[in-house]
C-alpha positions as CSV (number, residue, x, y, z in Angstrom):
1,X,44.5,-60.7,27.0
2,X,44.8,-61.9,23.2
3,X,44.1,-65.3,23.9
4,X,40.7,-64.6,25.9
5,X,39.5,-62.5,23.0
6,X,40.5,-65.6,20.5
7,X,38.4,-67.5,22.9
8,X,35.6,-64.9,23.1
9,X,35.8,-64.8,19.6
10,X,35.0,-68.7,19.3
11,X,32.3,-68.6,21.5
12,X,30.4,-66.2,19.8
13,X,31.4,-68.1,16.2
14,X,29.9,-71.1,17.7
15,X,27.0,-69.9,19.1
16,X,26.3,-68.0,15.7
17,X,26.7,-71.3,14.1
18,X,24.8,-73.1,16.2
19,X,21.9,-70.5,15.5
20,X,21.9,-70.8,12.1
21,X,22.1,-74.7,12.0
22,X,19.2,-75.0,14.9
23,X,16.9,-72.5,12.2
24,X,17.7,-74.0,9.2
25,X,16.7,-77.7,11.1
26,X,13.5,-76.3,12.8
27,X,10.3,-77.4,11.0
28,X,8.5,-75.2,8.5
29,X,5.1,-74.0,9.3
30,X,2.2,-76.7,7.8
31,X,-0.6,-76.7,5.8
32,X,-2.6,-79.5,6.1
33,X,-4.7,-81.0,3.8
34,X,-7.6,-83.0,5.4
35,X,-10.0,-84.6,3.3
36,X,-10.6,-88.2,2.2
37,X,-9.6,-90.1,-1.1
38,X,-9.8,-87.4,-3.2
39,X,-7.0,-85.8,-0.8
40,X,-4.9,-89.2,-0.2
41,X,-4.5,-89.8,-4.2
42,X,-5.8,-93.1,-4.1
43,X,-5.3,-95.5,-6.8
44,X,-2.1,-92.9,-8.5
45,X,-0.3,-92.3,-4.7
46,X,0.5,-89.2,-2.8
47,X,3.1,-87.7,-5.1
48,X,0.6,-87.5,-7.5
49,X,-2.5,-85.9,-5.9
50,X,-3.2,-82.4,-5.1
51,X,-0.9,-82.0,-2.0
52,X,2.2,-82.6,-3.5
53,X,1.2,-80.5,-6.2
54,X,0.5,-77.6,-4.0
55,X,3.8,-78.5,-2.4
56,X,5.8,-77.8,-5.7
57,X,4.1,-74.5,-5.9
58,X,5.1,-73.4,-2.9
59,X,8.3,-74.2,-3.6
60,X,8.0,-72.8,-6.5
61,X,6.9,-69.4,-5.0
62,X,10.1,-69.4,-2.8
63,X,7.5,-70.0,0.0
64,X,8.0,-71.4,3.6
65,X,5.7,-74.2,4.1
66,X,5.5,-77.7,4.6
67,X,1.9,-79.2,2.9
68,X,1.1,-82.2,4.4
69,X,-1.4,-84.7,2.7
70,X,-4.0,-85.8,5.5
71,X,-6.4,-87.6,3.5
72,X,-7.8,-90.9,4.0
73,X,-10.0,-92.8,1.9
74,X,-13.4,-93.3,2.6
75,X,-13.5,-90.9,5.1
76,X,-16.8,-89.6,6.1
77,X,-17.2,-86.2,8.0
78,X,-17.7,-88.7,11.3
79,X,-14.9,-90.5,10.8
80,X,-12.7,-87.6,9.7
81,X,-13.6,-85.7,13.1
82,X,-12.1,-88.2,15.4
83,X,-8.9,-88.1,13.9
84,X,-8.7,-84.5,13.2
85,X,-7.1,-83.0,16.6
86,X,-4.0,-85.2,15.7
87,X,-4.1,-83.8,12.4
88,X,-3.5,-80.4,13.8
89,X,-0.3,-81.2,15.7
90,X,3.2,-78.8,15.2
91,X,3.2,-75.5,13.6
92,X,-0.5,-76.0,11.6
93,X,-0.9,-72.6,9.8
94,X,-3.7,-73.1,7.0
95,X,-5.9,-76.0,6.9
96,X,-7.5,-77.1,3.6
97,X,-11.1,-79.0,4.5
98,X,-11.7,-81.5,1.7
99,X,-14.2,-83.5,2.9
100,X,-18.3,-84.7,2.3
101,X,-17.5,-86.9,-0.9
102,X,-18.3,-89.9,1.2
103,X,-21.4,-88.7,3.2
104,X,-23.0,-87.5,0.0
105,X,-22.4,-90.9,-1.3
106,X,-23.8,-92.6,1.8
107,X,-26.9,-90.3,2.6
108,X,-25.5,-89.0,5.8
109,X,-28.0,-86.5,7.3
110,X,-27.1,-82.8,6.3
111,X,-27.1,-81.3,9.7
112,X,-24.9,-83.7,11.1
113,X,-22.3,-83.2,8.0
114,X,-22.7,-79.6,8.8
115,X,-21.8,-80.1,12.7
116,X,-18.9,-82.1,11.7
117,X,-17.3,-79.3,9.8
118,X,-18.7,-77.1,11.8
119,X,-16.5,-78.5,14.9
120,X,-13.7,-78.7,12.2
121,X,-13.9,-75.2,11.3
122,X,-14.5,-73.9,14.9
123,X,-11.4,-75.8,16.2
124,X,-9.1,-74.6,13.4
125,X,-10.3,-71.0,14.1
126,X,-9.8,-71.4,17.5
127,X,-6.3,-72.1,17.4
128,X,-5.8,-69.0,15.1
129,X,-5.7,-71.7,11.9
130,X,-6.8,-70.2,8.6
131,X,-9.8,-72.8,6.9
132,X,-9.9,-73.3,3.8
133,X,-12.9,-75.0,2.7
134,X,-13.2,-76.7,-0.6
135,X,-17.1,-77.2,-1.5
136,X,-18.8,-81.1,-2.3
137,X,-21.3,-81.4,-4.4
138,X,-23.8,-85.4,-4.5
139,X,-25.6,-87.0,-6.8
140,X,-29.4,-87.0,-6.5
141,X,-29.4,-90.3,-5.7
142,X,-31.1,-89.3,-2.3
143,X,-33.7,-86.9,-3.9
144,X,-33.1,-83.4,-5.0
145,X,-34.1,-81.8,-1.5
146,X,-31.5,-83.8,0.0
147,X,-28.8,-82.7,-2.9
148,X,-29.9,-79.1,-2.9
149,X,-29.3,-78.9,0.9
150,X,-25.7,-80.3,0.4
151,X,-24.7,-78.4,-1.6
152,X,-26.0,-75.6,0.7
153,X,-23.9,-76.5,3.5
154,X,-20.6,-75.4,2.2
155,X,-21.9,-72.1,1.3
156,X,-23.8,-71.4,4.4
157,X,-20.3,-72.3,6.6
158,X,-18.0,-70.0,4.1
159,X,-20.4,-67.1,5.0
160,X,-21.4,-68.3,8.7
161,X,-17.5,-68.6,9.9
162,X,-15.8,-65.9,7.1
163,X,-13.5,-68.4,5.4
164,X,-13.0,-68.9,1.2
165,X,-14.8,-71.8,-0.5
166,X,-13.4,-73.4,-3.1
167,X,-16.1,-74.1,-5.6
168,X,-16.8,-78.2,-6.2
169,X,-13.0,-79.3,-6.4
170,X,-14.2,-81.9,-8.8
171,X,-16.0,-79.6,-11.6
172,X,-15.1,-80.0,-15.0
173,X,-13.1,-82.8,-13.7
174,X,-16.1,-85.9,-13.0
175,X,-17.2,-86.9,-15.8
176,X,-13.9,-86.0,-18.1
177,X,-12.5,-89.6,-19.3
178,X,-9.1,-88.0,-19.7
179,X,-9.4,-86.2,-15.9
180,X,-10.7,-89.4,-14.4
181,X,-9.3,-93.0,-13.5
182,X,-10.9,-96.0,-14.9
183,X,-13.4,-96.5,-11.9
184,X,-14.9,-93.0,-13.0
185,X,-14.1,-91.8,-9.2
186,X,-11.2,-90.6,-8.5
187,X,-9.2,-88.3,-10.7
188,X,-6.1,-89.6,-12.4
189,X,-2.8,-86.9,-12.1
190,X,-4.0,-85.1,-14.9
191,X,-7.5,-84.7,-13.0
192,X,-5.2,-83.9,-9.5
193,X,-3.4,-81.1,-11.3
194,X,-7.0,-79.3,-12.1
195,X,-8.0,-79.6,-8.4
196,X,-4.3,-77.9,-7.7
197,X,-4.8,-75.4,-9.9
198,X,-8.3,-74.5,-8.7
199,X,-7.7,-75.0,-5.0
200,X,-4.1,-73.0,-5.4
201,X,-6.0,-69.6,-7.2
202,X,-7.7,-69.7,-3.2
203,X,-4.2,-71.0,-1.2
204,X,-2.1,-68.5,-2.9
205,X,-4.3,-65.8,-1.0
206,X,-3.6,-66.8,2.1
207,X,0.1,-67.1,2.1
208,X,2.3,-63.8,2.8
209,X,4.2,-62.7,-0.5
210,X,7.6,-64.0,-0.5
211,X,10.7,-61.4,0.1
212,X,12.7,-60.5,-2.7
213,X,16.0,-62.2,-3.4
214,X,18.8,-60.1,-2.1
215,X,20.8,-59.8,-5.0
């Protein structure tokens, strides 16, 4: 009788053990960061752009996420949509829209920008994925119509599908020698840390408040 409650005893250990190790292995829940260069940290490298940043302050926050950085440069909307399902495999939980930097550049028609995130936006939602879109802003080098309805885009989807915009992610950042690289384009870390900051005042909203430590 003793030695099959030793034995009991041992099962029940092991399973609890094996509990424990299988939840502290299983994968946190994501937040994905999808956008283009901007997102990917080109020409300073991943650790230094906005993902990673975000990633410390969650960390930081005691908070239970993995952020991974799904930007690839030069990335339009059209590209950026047929790579986006795979983008949303595992546990997705927030995803941060960055994108429109490269169709502003390149004249892309509005409405079709607008459908791409649209579809974007609408598929994220559909899979119960928070959206959180961060607003782009072009130069008028296509005309000021064209520019005004751009920047009316991000606004109209924010209020259309009831998700936060992040105001232009690269305000007070363009045009900042000390926030920019060389090539005046992409933001160096310094110019990274102001998009985390502005991006994380928005993030922070939609993560649940960490427990307190039991002390």
């Amino acid at each position: 009788m003793f030695l099959s409650s030793l034995i009991v005893a041992a099962l029940v250990s092991a399973t609890a053990v094996a509990s424990v190790s299988q939840a502290a292995s299983a994968p946190k829940p994501t937040i994905v960061a999808f956008g283009d260069s901007l997102t990917s940290g080109q020409g300073i490298g991943a650790a230094y752009a906005y993902p990673a940043l975000l990633q410390q302050k969650i960390d930081d926050a005691d908070l239970d996420y993995t952020v991974m950085n799904a930007g690839v440069a030069g990335d339009t909307s059209d590209r950026a949509l047929r790579r986006f399902e795979r983008a949303l495999d595992g546990d997705v939980r927030i995803l941060i829209v960055a994108l429109g930097a490269n169709d502003g550049l390149r004249g892309v028609p509005v409405a079709r920008l607008k459908e791409n995130l649209s579809r974007i936006i609408e598929t994220a939602q559909a899979r119960d994925i928070a959206v959180l879109l961060c607003g782009m802003e072009t130069l008028p080098i296509h005309g000021w119509d064209y520019t005004v309805a751009f920047h009316n885009v991000y606004r109209d989807l924010a209020a259309q599908y009831k998700v936060p915009l992040v105001p232009f992610i690269l305000f007070n950042v363009i045009g900042n020698p000390e926030l920019m690289q060389p090539d005046r384009a992409h933001p160096n870390a310094a110019g990274q840390r102001a998009i985390a900051e502005k991006i994380w005042s928005y993030l922070e909203r939609l993560l649940p408040t960490p427990a307190p430590h039991r002390r």
